[in-house]
N, C-alpha and C positions, 0 to 999 in steps of 0.2 A: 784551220787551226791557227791561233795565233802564236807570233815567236816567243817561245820558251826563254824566260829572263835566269839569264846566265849566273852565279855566284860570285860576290864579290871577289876579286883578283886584287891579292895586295901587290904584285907584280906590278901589275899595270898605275897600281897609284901610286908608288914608290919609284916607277920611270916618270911621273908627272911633278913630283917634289922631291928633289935633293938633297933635303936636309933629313931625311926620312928614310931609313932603310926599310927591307920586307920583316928585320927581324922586330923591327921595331913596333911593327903594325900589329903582328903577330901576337909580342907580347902583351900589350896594349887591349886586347882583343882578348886573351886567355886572363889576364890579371881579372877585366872588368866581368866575366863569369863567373872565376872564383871567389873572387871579393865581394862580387855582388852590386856593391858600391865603392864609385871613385870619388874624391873628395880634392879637389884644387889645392885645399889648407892642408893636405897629408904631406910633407913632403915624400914620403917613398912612393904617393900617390899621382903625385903632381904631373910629371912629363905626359905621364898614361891619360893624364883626364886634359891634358891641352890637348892631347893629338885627338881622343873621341871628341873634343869639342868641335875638333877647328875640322873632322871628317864626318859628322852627324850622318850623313845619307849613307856612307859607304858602311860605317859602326851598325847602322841599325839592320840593313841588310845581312852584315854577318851575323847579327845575335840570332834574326829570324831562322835560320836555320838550327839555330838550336832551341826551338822553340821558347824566345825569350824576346821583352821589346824593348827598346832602348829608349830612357825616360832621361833627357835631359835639362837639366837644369839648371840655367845661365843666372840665374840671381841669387840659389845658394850655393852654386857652384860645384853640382855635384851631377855625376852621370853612374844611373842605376840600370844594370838590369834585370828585368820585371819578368819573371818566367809568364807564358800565358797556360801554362799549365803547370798546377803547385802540388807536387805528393804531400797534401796534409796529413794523409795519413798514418804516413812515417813521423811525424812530427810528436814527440812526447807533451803529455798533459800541459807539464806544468813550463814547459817552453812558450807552448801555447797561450796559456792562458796569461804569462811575463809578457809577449810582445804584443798582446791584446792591453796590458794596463799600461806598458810602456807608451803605446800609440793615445792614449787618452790622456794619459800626461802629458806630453807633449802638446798636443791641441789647448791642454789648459795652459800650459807657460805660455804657447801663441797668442793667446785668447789674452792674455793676461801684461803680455809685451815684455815677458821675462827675458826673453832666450837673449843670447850672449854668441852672435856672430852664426846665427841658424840653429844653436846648440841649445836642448832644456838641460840644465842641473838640476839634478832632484837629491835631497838630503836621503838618507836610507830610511828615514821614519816616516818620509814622507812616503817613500817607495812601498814600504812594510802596511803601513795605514791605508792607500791606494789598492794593493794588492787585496789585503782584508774586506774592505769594502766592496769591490768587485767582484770578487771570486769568495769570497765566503770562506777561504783557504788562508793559513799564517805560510807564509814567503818563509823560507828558512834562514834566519839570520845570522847562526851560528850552530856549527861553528862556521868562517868565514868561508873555508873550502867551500861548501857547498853552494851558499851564494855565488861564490867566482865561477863557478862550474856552470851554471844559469845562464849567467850574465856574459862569460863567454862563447856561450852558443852565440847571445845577442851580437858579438861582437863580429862573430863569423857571419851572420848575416850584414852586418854592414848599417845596425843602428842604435847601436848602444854599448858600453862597456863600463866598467868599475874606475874609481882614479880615486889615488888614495895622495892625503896633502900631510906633511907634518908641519907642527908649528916652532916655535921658538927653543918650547921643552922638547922638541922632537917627540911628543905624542901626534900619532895618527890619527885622523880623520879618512873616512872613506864616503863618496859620494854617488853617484852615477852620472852618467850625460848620453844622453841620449840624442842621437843624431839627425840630420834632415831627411837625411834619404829615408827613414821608416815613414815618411809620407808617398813615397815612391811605393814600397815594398810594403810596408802591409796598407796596402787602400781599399775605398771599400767594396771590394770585390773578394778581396782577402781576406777584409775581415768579417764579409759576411761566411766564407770557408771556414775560418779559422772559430768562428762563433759555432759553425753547426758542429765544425771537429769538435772543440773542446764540451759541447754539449751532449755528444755520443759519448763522447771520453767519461765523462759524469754518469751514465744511464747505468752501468751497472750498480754501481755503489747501491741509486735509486730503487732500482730493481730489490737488491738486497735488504732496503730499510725498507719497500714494502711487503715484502716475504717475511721476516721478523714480526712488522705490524700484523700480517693476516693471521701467524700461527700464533701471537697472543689472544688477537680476538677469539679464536678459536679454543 
């Protein structure tokens, strides 16, 4: 039998660097599960995603045990982790089917060399018309709550969120931006999950427009 590789010990790497406590590793380690995604640009983010940068082997070994893999990423500057097993299940339709048009927009800003420091902006008409198009489905626009309600799921996973600007009249503007890490977190392996969830998710409706059609035939 070969030897059994032992758990990361942040003990051990916090008696190897001094500037580093165990509590710090800790947190460090618990932020980047809950958050999902750390971001260098965040400042509440920032100390947490130097120290996953600058400990990659010891980081990814702790995520594995939670069955998650640690996706780092030195050029936009962000460290995600990537569950290797995803409960889509649990995951509501139209969450679903958001961080599926979310991730295609994005690829289009890239495509298009929009993005603005790794970040897409997307206008809400663009979002609203995007959605449409995809999903066959109207995004709920208003009232706002429920859009914010959406959009902060997105936020919790760590790739997207609402920003609202005012102008000179102090009227508001609200936009979205959508983040790097949703190249990390829904890839495609996700979104080939997220494609077949959200097409289960669909089937009854289907089911029901063909039950309708049979008993008119009939």
């Amino acid at each position: 039998m070969g030897v059994q590789k032992m758990p990361v010990s942040w003990n051990r790497i916090a008696e190897q660097n001094e500037a580093y406590t165990v509590r710090d590793f800790q947190k460090a380690a618990q932020r980047l599960i809950v958050d999902q995604v750390l971001y260098q640009a965040n400042p509440k983010q920032r100390s947490d995603y130097d120290l996953v940068a600058a400990h990659e082997k010891e980081f990814a070994e702790a995520l594995d045990l939670f069955g998650c893999m640690l996706d780092l990423n030195f050029q936009e500057r962000y460290a995600a982790a990537v569950p290797t097993v995803t409960e889509v299940s649990k995951i509501p339709l139209m969450h679903t089917l958001l961080a599926l048009v979310l991730r295609k927009l994005y690829d289009h800003h890239m495509n298009l060399g929009t993005l603005n420091a790794g970040i897409a902006g997307v206008s809400l008409s663009e979002l609203e018309a995007a959605f449409q198009e995809s999903t066959g489905r109207d995004l709920p626009m208003k009232p706002q709550a429920e859009l914010q309600g959406l959009m902060d799921a997105m936020k919790r996973w760590g790739i997207g969120r609402l920003v609202k600007t005012e102008n000179l009249a102090e009227e508001a503007t609200w936009f979205a931006e959508i983040f790097p890490g949703i190249q990390s977190l829904i890839n495609e392996r996700t979104l080939a999950m997220l494609k077949s969830h959200a097409e289960l998710l669909y089937e009854p409706d289907g089911i029901e427009k063909r039950e309708q059609h049979e008993e008119k035939d009939s």
